[in-house]
DSSP file (Angstrom, degrees, kcal/mol; ACC not computed):
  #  RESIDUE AA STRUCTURE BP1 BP2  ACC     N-H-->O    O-->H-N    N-H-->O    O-->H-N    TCO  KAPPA ALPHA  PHI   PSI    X-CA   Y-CA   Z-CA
    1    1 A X              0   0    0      0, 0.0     2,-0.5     0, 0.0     0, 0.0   0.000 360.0 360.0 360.0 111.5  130.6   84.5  111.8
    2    2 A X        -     0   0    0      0, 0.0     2,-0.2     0, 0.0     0, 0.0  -0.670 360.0-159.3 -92.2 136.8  131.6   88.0  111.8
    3    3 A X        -     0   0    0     -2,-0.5     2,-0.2     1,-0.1     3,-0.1  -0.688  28.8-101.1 -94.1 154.8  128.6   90.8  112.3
    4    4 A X        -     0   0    0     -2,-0.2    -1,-0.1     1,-0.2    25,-0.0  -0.463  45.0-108.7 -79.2 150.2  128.6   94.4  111.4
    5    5 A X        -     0   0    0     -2,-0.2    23,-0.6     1,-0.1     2,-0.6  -0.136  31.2-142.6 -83.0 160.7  129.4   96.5  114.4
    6    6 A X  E     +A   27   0A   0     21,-0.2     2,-0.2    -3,-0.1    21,-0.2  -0.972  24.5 177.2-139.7 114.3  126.4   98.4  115.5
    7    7 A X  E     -A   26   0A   0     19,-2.0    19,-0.8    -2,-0.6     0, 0.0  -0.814  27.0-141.8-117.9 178.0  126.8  101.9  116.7
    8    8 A X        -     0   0    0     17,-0.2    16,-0.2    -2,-0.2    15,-0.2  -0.077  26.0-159.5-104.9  27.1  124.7  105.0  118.1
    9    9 A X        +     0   0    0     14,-0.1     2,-0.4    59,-0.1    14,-0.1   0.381  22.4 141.3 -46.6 139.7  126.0  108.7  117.0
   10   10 A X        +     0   0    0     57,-0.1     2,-0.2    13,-0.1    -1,-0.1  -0.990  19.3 179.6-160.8 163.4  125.3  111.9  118.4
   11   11 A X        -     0   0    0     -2,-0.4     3,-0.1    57,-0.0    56,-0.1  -0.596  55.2 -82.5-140.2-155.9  126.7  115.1  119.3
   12   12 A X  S    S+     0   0    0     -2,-0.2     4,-0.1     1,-0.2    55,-0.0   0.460 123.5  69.0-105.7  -0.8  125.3  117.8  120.8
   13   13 A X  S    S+     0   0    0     50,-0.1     2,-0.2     2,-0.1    -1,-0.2   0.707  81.8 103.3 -61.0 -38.3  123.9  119.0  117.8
   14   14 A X  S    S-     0   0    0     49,-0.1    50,-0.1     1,-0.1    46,-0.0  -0.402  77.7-110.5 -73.0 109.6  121.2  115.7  117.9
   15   15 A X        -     0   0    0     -2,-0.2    -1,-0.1    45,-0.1    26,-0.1  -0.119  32.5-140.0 -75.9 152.2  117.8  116.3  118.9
   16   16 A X        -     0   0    0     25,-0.2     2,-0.3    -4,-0.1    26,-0.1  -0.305  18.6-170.7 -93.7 169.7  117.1  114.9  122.0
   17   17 A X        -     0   0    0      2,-0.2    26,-0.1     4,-0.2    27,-0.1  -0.924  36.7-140.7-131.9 176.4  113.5  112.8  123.3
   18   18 A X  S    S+     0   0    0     -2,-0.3     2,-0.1    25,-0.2    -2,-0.1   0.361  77.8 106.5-118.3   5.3  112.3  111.7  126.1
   19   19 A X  S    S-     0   0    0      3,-0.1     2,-1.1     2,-0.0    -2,-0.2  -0.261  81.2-111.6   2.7 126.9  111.1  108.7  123.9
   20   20 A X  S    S+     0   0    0     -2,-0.1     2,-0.3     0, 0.0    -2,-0.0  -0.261  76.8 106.5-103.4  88.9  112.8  105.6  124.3
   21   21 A X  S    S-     0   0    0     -2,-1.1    -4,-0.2     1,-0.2     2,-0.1  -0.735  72.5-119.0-117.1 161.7  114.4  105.3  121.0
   22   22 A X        -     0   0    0     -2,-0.3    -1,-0.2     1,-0.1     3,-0.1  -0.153  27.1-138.1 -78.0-169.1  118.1  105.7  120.0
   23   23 A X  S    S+     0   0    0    -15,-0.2    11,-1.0   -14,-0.1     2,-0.4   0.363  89.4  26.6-114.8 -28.5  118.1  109.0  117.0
   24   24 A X  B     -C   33   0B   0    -16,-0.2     2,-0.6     9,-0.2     9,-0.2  -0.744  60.4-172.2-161.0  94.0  120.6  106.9  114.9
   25   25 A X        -     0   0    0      7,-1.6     7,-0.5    -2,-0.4     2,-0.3  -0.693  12.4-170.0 -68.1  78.1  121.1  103.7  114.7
   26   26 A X  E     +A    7   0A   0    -19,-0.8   -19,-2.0    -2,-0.6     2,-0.3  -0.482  10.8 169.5 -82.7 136.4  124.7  102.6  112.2
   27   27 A X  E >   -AB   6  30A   0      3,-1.8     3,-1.2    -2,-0.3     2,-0.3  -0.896  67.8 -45.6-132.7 104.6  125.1   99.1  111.4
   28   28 A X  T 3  S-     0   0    0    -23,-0.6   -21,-0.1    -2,-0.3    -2,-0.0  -0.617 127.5 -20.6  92.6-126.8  127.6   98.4  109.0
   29   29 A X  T 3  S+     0   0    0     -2,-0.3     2,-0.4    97,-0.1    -1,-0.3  -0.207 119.0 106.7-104.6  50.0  127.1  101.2  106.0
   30   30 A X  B <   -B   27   0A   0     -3,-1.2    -3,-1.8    96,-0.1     2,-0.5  -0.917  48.1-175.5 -95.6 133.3  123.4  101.7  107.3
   31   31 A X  E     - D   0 125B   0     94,-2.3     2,-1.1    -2,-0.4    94,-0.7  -0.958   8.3-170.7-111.7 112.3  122.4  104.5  109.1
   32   32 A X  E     - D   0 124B   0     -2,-0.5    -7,-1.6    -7,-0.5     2,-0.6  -0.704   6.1-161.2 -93.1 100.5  118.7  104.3  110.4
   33   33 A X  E     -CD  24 123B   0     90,-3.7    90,-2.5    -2,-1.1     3,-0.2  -0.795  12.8-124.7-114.1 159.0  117.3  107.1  111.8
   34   34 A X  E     -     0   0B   0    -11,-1.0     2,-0.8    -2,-0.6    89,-0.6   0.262  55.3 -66.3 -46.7 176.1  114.1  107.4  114.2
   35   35 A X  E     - D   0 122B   0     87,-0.2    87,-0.3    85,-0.1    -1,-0.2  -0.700  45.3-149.6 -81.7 120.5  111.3  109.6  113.3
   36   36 A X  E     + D   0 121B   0     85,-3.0    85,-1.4    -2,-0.8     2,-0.2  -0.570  24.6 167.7 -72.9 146.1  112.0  113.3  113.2
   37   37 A X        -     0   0    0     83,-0.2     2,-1.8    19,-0.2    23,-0.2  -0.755  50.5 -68.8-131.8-177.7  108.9  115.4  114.1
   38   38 A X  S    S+     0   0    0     81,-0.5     8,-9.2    -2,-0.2     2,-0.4  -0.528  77.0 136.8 -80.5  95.9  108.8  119.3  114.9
   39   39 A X  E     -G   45   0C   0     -2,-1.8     6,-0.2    17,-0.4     2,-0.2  -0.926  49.8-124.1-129.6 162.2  110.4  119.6  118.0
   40   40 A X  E >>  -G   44   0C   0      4,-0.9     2,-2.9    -2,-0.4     3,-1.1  -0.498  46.8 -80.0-102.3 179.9  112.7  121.8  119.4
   41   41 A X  T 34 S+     0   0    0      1,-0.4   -25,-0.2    -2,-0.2    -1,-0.1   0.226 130.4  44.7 -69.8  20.8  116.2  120.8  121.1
   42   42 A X  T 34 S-     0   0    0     -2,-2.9    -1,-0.4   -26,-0.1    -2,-0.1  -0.284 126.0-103.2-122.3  38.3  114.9  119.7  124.4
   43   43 A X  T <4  +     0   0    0     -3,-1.1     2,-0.6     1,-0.2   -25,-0.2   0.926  67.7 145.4  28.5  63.6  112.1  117.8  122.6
   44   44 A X  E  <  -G   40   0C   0     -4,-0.6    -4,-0.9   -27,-0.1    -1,-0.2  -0.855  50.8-112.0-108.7  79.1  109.3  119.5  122.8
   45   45 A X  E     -G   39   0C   0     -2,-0.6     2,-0.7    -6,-0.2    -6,-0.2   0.287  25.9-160.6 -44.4 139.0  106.8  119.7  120.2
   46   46 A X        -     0   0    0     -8,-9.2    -1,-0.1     7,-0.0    -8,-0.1  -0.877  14.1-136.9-125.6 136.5  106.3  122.9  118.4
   47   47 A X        +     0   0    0     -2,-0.7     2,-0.4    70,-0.1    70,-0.1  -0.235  33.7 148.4 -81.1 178.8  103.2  123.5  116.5
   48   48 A X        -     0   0    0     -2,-0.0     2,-0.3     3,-0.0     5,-0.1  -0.943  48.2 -70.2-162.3 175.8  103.0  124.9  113.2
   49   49 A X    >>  -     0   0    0     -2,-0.4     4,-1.7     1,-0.1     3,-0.5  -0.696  63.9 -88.4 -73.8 154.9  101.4  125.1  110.2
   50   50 A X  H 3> S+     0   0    0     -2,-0.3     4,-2.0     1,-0.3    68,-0.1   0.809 125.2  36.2  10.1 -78.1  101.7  122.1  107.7
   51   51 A X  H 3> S+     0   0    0      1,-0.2     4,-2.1     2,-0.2     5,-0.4   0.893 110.4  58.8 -86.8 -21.7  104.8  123.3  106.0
   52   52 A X  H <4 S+     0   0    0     -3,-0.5     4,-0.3     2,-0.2    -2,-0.2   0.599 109.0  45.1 -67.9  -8.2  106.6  124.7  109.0
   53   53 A X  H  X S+     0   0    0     -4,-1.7     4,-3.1     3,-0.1    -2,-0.2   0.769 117.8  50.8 -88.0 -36.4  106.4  121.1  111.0
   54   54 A X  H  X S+     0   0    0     -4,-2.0     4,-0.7    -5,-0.3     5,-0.2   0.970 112.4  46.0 -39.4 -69.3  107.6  119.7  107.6
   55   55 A X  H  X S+     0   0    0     -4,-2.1     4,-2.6     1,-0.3     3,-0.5   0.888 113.6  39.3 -24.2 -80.2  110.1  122.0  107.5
   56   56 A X  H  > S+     0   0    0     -5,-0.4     4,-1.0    -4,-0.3   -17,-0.4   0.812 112.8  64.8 -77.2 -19.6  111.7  121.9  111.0
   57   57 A X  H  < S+     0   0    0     -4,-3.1    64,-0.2   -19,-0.1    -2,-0.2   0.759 107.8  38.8 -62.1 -17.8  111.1  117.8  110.7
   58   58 A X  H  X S+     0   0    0     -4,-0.7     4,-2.3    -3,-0.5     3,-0.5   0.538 116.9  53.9-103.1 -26.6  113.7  117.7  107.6
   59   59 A X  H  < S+     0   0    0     -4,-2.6    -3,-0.1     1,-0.3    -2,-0.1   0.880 109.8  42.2 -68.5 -31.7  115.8  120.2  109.5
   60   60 A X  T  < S+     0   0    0     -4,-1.0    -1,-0.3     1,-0.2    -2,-0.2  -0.151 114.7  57.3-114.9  29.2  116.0  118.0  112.8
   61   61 A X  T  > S+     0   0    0     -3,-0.5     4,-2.8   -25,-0.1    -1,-0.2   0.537 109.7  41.1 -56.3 -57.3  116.6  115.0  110.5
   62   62 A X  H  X S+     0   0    0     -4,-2.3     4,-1.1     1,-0.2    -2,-0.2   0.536 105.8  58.4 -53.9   2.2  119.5  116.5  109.0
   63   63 A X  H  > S+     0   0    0      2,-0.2     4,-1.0     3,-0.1    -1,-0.2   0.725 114.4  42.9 -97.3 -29.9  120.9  117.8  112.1
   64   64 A X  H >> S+     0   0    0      2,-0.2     3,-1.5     1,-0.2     4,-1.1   0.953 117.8  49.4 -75.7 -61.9  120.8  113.7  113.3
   65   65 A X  H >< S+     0   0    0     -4,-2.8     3,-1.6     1,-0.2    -3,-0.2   0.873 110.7  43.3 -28.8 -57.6  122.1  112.8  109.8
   66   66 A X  H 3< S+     0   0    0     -4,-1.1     3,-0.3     1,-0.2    -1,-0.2   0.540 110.1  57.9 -80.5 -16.3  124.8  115.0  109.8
   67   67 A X  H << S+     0   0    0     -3,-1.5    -1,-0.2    -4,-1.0    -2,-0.2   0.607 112.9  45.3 -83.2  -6.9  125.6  114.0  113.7
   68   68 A X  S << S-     0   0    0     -3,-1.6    -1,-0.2    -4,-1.1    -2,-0.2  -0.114 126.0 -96.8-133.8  19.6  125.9  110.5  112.2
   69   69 A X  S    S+     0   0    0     -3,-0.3     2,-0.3     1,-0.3    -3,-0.2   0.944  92.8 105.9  84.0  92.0  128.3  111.2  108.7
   70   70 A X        -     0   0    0     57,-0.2    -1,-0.3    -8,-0.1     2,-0.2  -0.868  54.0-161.9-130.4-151.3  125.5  111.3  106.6
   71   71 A X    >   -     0   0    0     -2,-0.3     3,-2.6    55,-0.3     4,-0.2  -0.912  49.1 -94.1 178.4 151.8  123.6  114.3  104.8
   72   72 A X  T 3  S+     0   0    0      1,-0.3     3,-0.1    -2,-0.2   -10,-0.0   0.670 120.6  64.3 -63.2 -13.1  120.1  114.6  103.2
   73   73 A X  T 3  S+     0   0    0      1,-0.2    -1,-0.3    26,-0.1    60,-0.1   0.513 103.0  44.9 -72.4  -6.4  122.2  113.5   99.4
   74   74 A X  S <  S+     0   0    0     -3,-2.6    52,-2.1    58,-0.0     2,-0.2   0.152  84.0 116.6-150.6  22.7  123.1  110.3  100.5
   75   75 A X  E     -E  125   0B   0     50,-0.2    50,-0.4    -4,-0.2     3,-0.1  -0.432  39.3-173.5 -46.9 127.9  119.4  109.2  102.2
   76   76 A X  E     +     0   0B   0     48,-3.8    29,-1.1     1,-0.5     2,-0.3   0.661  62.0  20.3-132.4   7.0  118.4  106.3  100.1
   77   77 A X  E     -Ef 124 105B   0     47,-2.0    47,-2.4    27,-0.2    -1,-0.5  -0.931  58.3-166.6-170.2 152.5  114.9  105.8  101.6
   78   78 A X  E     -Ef 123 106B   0     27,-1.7    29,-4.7    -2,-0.3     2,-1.0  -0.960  12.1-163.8-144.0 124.1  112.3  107.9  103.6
   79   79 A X  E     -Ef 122 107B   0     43,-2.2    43,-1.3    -2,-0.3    29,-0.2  -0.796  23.6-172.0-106.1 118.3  109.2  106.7  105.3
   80   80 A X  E     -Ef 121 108B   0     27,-2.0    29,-4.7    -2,-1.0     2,-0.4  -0.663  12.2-147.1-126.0 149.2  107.4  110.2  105.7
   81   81 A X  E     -Ef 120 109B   0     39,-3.3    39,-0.6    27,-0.2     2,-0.5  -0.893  14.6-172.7-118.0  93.7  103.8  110.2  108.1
   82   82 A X  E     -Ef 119 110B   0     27,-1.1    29,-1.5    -2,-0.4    37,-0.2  -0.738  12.3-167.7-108.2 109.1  101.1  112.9  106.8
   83   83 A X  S    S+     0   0    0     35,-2.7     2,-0.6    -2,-0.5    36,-0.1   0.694  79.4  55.0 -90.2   0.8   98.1  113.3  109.2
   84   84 A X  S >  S-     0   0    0     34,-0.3     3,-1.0    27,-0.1     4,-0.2  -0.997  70.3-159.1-103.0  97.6   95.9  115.4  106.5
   85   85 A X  G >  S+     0   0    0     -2,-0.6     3,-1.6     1,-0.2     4,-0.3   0.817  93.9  67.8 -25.7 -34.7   95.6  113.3  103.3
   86   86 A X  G 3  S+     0   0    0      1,-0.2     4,-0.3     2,-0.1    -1,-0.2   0.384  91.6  57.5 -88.6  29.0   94.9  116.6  101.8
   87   87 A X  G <> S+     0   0    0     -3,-1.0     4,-1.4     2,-0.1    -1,-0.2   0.444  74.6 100.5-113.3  -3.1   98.7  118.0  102.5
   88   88 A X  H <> S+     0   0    0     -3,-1.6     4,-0.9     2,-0.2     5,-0.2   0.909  88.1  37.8 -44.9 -52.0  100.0  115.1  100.4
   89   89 A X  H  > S+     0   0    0     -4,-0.3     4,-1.0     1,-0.2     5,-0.2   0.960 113.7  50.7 -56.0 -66.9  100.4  117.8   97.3
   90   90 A X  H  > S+     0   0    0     -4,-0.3     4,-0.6     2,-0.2    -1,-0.2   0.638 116.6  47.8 -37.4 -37.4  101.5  120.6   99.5
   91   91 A X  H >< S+     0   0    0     -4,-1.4     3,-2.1     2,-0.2     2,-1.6   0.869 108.0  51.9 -49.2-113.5  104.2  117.3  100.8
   92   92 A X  H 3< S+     0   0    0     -4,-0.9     4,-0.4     1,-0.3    -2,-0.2   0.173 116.4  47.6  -0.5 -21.5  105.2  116.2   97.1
   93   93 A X  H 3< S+     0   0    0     -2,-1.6    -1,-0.3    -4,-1.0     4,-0.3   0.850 115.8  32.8-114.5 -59.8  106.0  119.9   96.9
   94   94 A X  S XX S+     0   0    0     -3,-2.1     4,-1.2    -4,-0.6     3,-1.0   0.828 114.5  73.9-103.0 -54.3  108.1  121.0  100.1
   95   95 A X  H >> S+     0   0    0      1,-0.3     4,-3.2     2,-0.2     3,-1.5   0.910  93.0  45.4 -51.4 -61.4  109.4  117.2   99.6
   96   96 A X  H 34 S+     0   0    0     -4,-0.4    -1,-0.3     1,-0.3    -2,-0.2   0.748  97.9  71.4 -72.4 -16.7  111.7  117.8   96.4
   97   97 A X  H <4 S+     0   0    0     -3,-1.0    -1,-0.3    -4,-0.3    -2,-0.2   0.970 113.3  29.1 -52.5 -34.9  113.3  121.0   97.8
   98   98 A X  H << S+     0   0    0     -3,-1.5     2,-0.4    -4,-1.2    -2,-0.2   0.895 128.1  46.3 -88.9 -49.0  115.2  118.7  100.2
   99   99 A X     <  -     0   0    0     -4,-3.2    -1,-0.3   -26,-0.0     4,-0.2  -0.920  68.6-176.7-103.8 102.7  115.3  115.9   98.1
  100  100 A X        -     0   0    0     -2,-0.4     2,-0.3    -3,-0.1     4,-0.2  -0.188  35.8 -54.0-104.5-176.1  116.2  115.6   94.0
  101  101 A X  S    S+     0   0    0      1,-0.4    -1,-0.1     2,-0.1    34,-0.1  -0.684 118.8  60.2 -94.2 136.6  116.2  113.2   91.9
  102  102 A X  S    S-     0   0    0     -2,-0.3    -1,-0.4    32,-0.1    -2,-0.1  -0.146  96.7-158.1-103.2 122.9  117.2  110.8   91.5
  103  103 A X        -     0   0    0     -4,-0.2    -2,-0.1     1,-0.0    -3,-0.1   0.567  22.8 -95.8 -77.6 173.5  114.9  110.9   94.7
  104  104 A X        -     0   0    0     -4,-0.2     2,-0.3    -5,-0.1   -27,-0.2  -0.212  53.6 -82.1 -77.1-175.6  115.3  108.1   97.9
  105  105 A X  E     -f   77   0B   0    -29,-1.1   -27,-1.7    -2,-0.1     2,-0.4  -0.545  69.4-159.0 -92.9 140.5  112.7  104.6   97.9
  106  106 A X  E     -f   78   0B   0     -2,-0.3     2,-0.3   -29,-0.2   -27,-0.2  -0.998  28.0-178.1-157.2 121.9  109.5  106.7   99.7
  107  107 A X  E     -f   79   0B   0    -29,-4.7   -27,-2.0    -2,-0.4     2,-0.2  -0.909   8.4-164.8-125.9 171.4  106.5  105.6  101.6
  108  108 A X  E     -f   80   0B   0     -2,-0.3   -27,-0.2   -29,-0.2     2,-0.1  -0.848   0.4-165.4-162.7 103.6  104.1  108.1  102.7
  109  109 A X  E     -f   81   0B   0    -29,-4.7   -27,-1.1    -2,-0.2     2,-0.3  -0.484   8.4-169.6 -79.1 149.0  101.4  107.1  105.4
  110  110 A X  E     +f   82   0B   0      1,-0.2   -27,-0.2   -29,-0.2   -25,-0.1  -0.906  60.6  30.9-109.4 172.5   98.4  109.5  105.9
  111  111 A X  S    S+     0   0    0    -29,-1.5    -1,-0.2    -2,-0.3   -28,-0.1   0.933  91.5 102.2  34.7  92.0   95.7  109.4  108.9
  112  112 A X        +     0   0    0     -3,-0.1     2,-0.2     2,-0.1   -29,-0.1   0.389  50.5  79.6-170.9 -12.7   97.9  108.2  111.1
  113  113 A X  S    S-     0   0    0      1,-0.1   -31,-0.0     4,-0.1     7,-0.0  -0.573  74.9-102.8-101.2 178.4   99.2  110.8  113.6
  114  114 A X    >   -     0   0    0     -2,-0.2     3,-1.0     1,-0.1    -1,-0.1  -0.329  40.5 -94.8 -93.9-164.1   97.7  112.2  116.6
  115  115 A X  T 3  S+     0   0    0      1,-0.2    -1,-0.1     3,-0.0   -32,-0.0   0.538 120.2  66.1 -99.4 -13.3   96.0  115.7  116.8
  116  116 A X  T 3  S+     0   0    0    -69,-0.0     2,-0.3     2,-0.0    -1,-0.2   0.741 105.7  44.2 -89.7 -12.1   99.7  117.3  118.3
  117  117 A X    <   -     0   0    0     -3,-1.0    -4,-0.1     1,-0.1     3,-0.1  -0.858  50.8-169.2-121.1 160.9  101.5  116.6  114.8
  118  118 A X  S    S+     0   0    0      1,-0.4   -35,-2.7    -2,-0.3   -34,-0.3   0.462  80.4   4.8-123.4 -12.6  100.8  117.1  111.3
  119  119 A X  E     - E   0  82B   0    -37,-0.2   -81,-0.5   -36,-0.1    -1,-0.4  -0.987  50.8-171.6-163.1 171.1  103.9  114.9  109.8
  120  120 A X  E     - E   0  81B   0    -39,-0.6   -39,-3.3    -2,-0.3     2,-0.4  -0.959  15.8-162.7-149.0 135.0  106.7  112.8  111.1
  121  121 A X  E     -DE  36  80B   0    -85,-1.4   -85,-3.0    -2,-0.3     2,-0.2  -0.994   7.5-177.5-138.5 140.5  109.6  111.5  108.7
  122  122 A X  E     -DE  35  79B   0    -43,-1.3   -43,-2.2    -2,-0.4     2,-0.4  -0.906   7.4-171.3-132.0-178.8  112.1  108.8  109.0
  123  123 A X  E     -DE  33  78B   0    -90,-2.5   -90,-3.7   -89,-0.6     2,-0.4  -0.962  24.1-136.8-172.3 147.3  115.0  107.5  106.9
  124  124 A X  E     +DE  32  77B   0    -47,-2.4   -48,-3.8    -2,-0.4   -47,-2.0  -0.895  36.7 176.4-110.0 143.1  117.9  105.1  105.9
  125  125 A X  E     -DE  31  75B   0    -94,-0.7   -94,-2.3   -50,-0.4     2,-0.3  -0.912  33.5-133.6-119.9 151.2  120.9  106.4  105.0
  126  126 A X        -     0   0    0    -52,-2.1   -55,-0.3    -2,-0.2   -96,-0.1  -0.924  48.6 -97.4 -98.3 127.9  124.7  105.8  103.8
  127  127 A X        -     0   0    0     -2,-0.3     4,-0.4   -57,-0.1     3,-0.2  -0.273  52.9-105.7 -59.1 154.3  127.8  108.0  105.5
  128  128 A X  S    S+     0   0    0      1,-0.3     2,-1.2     2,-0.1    -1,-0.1  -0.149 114.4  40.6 -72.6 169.3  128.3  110.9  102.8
  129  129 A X  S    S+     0   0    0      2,-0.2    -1,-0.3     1,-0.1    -2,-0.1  -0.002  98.8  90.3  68.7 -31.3  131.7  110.2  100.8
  130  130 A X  S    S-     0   0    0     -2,-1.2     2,-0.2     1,-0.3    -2,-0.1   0.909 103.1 -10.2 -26.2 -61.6  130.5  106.2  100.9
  131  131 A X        -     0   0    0     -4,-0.4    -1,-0.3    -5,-0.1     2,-0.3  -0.952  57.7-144.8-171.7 156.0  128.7  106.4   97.8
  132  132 A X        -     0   0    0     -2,-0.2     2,-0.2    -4,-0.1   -58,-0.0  -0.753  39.6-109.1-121.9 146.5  127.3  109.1   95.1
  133  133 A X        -     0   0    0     -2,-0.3     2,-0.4   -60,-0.1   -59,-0.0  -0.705  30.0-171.2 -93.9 149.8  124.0  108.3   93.3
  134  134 A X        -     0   0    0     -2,-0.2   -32,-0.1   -32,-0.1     0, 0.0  -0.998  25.6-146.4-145.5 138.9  123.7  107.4   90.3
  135  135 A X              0   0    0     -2,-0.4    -1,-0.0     1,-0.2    -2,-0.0   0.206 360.0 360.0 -94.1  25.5  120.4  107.0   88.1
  136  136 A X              0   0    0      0, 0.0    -1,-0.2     0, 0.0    -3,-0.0   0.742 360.0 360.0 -68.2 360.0  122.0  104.1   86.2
């Protein structure tokens, strides 16, 4: 029975934790990555307002994507962690800069992080050049 090979990518681009998780897990043409939050390149949260942890969470998810072939086009599902319910719009908002249509498979948690974050996203992906989306 043959299994799909299961690797880890990184560079030195990939932000690191002190967490024990991989950042990217590929299996086959899956890419899984961990949850991105706002931290900076030693892993170190930095706080922020609302849309600047958003922000720098989508950033340090593409920087893992892109360490792993992929790119924020070729995402095909995002499970994104909102500790305000009321930032959901202010999300939905910030969300579609990153992401168009026709957008990834989305869940979207709220009251559920702890008082040091205000969102967390993670996400399956395909290496870019794999496949193109198509809203057929």
């Amino acid at each position: 029975m043959n299994h799909p090979a299961v690797s880890y990518p990184r560079d030195e681009s990939t932000p690191v934790s002190h967490l024990p998780f991989s950042p990217a897990v590929q299996v086959g043409d899956l890419i899984f990555i961990s949850g991105q939050a706002s931290v900076d390149a030693k892993g170190t949260i930095v706080p922020d307002t609302f849309e600047g942890e958003v922000r720098r969470s989508i950033e340090n998810l593409r920087a893992v994507l892109e360490s792993a072939g992929s790119d924020l086009a070729h995402v095909v599902q995002t499970r994104n962690y909102v500790r305000d319910p009321a930032n959901v719009a202010e999300f939905n908002k910030l969300y579609r800069e990153y992401f168009s249509a026709p957008h990834p498979a989305r869940t979207t948690i709220t009251n559920c992080l702890p008082e040091t974050l205000h969102f967390e996203i993670d996400c399956v992906a395909v290496p870019a050049g794999s496949s193109e989306h198509s809203a057929d």
